[in-house]
C-alpha positions in Angstrom: 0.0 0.0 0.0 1.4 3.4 -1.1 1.3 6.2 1.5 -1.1 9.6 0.3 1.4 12.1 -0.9 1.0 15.3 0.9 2.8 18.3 -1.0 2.3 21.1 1.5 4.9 18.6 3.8 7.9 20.0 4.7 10.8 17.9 4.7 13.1 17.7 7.5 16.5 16.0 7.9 16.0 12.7 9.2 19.5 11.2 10.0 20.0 14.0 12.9 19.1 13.7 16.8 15.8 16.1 15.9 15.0 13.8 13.1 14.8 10.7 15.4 13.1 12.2 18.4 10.4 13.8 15.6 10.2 10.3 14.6 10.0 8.9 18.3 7.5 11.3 19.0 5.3 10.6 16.1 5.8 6.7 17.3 4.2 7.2 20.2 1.2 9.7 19.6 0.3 7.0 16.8 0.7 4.0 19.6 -1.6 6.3 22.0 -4.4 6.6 19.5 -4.2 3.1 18.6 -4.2 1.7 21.8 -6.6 4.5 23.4 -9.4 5.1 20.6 -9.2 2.1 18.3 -8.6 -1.0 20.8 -10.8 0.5 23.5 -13.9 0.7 20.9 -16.6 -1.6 21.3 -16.8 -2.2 17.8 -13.4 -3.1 17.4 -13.4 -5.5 20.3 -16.7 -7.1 18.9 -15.0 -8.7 15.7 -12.4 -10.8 16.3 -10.7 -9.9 12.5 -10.3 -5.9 13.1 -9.1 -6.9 16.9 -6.7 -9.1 15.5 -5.8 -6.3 13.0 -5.6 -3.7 15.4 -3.7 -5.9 18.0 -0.8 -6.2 15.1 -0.9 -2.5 14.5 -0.6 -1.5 18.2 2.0 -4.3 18.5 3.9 -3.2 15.6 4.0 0.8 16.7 5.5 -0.5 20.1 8.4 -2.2 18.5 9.1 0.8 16.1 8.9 3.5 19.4 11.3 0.7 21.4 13.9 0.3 17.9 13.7 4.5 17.6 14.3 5.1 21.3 16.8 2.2 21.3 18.6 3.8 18.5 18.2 8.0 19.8 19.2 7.4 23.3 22.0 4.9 22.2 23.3 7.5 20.0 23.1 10.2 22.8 24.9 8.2 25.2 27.4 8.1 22.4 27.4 11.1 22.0 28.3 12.1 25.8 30.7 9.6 26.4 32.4 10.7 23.4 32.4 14.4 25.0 33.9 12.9 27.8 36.5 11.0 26.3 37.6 14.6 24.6 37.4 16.6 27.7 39.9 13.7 29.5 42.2 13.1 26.5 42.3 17.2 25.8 45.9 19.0 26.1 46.1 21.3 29.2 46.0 24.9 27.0 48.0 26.9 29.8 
């Protein structure tokens, strides 16, 4: 399944800390409205196919927010400890 085209998006640099905590973020409002307005609805619960459907989704929108956060605060303890090593390993300027 293609994804709509919207042209009025903006594009925004994706391989950057901002780029993965937009992406986090987006992870987890789309996991919140799963879980809170499609799993919670009576209809939904009432037939076992869009349950199972919506189960998957939900499931599958965990696992990306767990692999993005994984990956963002990975990459900022990287990021610090790499600071750190710099300040320790930096020649005394006196």
């Amino acid at each position: 399944m293609r994804r709509p085209h919207f042209a009025s998006r903006t594009r925004m640099p994706e391989k950057n800390d901002y780029g993965r905590h937009e992406a986090l973020d987006r992870a987890a409002l789309a996991l919140s409205f799963v879980g809170d307005w499609l799993l919670e609805k009576d209809v939904i619960k009432d037939n076992p196919s869009w349950h199972n459907l919506t189960e998957i989704a939900h499931t599958a929108l965990f696992e990306l927010y767990q692999s993005i956060g994984a990956v963002h605060l990975g990459t900022k303890a990287e990021q610090k400890r790499d600071s750190r090593a710099r300040r320790i390993n930096a020649p005394d300027l006196k």
